[in-house]
ZAVOLUM-995554 format. One record per residue (C-alpha): x, y, z; residue number from 0. Coordinates in nm, 2 decimals, padded with zeros to 4 digits. Layout:
BEGIN
     px     py     pz num
      X      Y      Z NUM
...
***
This chain:
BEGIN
     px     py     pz num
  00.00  00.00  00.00   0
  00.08  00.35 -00.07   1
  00.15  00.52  00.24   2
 -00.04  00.83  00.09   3
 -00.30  00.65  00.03   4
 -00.31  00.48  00.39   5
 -00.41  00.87  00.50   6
 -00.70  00.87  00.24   7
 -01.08  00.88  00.49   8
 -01.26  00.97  00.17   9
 -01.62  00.73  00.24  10
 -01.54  00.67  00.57  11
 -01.76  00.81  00.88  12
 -01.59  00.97  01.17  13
 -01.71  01.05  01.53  14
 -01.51  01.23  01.76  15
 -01.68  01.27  02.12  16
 -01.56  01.56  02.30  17
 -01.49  01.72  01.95  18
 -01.58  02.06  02.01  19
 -01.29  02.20  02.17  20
 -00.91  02.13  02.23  21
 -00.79  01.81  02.13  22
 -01.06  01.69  02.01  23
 -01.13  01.97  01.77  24
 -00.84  01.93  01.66  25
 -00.84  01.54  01.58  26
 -01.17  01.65  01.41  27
 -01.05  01.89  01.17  28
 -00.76  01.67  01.09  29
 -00.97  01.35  01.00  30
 -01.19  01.63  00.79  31
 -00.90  01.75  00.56  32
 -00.80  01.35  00.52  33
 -01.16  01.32  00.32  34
 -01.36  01.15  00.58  35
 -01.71  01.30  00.73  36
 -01.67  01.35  01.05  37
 -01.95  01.45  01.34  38
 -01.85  01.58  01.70  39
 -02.04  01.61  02.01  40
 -02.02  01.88  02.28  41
 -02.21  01.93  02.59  42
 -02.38  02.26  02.52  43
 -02.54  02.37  02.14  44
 -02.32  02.42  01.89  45
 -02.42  02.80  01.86  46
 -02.26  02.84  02.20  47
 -01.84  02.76  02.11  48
 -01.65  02.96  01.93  49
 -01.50  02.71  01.67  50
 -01.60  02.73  01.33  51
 -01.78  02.40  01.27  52
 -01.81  02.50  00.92  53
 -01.81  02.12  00.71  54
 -01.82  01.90  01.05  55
 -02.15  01.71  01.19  56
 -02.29  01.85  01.53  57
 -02.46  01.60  01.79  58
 -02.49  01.74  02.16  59
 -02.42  01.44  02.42  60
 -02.39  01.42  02.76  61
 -02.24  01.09  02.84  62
 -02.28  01.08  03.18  63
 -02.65  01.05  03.07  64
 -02.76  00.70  02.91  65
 -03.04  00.77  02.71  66
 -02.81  01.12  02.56  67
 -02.56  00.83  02.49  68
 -02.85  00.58  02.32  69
 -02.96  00.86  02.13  70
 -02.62  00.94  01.97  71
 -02.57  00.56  01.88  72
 -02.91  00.54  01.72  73
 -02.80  00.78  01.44  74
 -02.53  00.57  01.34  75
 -02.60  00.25  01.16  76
 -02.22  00.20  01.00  77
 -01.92  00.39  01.17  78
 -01.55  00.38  01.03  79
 -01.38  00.55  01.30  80
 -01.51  00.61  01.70  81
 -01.23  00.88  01.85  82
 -01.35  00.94  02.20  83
 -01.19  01.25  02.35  84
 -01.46  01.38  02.55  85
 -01.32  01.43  02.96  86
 -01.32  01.61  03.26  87
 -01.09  01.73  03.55  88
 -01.20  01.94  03.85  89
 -00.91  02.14  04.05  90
 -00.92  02.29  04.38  91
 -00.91  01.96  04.60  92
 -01.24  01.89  04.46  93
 -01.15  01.51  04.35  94
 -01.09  01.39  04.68  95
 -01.45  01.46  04.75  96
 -01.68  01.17  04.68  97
 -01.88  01.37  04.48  98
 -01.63  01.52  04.26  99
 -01.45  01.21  04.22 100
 -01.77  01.02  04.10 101
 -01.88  01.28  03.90 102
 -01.48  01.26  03.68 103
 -01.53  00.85  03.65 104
 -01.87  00.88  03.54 105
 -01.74  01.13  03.25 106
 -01.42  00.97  03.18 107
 -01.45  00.62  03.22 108
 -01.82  00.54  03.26 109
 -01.95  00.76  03.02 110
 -01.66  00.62  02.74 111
 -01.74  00.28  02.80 112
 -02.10  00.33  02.73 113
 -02.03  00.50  02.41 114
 -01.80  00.24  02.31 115
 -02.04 -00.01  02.40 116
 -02.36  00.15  02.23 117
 -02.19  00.21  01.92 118
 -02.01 -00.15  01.89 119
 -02.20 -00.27  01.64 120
 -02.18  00.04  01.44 121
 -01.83 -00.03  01.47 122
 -01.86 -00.44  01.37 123
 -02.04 -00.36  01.06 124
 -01.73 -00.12  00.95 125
 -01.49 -00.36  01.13 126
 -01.38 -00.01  01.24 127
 -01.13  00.14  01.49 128
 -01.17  00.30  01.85 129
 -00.90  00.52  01.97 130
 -00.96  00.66  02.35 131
 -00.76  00.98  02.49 132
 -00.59  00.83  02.82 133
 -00.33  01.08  02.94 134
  00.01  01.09  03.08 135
 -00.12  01.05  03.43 136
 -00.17  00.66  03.32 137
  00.20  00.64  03.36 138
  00.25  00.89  03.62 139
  00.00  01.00  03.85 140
 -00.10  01.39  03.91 141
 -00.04  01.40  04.27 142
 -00.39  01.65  04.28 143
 -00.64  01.47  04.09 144
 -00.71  01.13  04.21 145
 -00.98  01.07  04.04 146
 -00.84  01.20  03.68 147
 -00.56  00.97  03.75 148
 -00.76  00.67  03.85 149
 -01.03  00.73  03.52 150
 -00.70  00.74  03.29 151
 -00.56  00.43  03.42 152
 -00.88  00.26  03.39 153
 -00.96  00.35  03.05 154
 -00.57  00.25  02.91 155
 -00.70 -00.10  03.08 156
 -01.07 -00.08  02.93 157
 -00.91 -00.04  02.58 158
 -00.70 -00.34  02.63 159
 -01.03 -00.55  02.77 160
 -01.23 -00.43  02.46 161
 -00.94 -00.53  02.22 162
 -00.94 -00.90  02.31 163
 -01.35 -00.87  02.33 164
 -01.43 -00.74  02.04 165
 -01.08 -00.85  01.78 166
 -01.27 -01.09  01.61 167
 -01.53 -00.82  01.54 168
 -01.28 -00.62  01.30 169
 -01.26 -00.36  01.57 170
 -00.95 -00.24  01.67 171
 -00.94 -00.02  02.00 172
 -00.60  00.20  02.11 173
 -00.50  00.47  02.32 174
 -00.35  00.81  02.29 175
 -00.15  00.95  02.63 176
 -00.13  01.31  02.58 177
  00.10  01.53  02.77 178
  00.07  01.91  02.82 179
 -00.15  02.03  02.55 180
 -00.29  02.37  02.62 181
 -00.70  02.35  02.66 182
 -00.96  02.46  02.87 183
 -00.87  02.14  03.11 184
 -00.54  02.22  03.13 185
 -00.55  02.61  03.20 186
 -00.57  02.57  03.57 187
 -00.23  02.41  03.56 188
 -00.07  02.56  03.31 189
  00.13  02.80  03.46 190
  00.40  02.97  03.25 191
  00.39  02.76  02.94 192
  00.78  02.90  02.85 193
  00.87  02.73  03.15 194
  00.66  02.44  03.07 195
  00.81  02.40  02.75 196
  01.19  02.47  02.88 197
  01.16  02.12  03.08 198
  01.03  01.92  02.78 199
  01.34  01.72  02.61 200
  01.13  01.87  02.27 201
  01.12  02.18  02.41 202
  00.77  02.28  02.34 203
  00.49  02.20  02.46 204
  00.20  01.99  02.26 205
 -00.09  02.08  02.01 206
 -00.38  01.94  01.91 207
 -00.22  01.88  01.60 208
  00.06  01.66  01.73 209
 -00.29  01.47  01.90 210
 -00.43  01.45  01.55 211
 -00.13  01.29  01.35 212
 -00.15  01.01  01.59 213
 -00.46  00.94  01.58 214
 -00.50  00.91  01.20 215
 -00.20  00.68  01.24 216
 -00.43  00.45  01.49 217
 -00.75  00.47  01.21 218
 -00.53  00.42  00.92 219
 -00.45  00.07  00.78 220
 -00.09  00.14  00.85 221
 -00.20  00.04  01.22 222
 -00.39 -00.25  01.06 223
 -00.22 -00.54  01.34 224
 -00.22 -00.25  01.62 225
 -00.47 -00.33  01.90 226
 -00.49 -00.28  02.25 227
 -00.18 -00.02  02.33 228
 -00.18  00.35  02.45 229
  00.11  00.57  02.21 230
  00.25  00.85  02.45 231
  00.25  01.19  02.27 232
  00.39  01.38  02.55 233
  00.68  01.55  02.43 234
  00.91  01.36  02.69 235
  00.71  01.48  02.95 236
  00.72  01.10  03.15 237
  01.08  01.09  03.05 238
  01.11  01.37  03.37 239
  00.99  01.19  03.70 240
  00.68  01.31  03.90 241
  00.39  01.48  03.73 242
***
């Protein structure tokens, strides 16, 4: 196969949860220019964000909400390509309350696994690939958010669970681990992002973009025998010690 042509989503359907903002916005656009059409979801109407959603699908989910999540899979008979990056973090101490911490799993971990599961046999008919944003925090936990950590781990595992489960389907299921990618979940603990970017061994910090590539690497055919692994995009970030 051409490699060239291993980039080529023209036909193929696209959903990116989470796909309104930041990464996933990104990973949206990206999967756009490559010829597929794509649809996001975001929690709020699309009228209400600032991106220009000009040639993408809108769908609003909340999938902490089961029927919101039934809903979305009922419009999808045949899907090519399920790219969840729809997530949550809450600062201030607010994850080692019960309720904060519930309210993280549900989105990050819960809420996934039901999408994943409602739209399986969208995904069987396609023989089509899931790729689930973990994070860096799989490897190395954020001393501050236990629950963000303990969702991120979970998920890398879920994606390896589904892999064996559902392999004979067709579908493939993977994981991205970003690093420090500037977004609205990240702006709490950003900080200075020159100094962010001075410890990196890349010396920069990360972009959607950098999200994106990777991800149409995991849907492509090039990543035909991939299944069941998380690919770091951090940077070098976990290369450093302690988050």
């Amino acid at each position: 196969m051409n490699p060239m042509q291993a980039f080529d989503f023209s036909g193929k359907s696209v959903l990116v949860t989470g796909g309104s903002d930041g990464i996933g916005y990104g990973v949206a656009r990206a999967f756009l220019a490559a010829g597929a059409s794509v649809s996001i979801t975001g929690t709020r109407e699309a009228g209400a964000y600032e991106q220009d959603f000009s040639g993408l699908g809108f769908i609003r989910l909340d999938v902490s909400d089961a029927a919101s999540v039934a809903a979305l899979a009922g419009q999808f008979a045949a899907l090519d390509v399920l790219v969840n990056c729809v997530g949550t973090v809450l600062y201030k101490g607010q994850e080692f309350e019960r309720a904060g911490f519930a309210r993280v799993l549900e989105i990050n971990l819960t809420g996934v696994m039901d999408v994943c599961a409602q739209l399986q046999p969208a995904l069987a008919a396609r023989r089509g690939a899931i790729i689930n944003l973990d994070s860096v925090v799989a490897e190395q936990a954020a001393r501050n958010n236990p629950a963000y950590s303990a969702s991120k781990i979970g998920l890398k595992h879920l994606n390896k669970v589904l892999a064996i489960k559902w392999g004979r389907q067709g579908i493939r299921v993977n994981g991205i681990g970003p690093g420090f990618v500037p977004t609205k979940l990240t702006a709490n603990q950003a900080g200075n992002h020159d100094a962010v970017a001075a410890r990196l061994p890349l010396g920069r910090i990360g972009t959607p973009e950098d999200i994106a590539g990777v991800a149409l690497f995991l849907a492509s055919p090039l990543a035909g025998y991939v299944t069941g692994q998380s690919l770091l995009v951090d940077g070098g970030l976990t290369l450093l010690g302690a988050l």
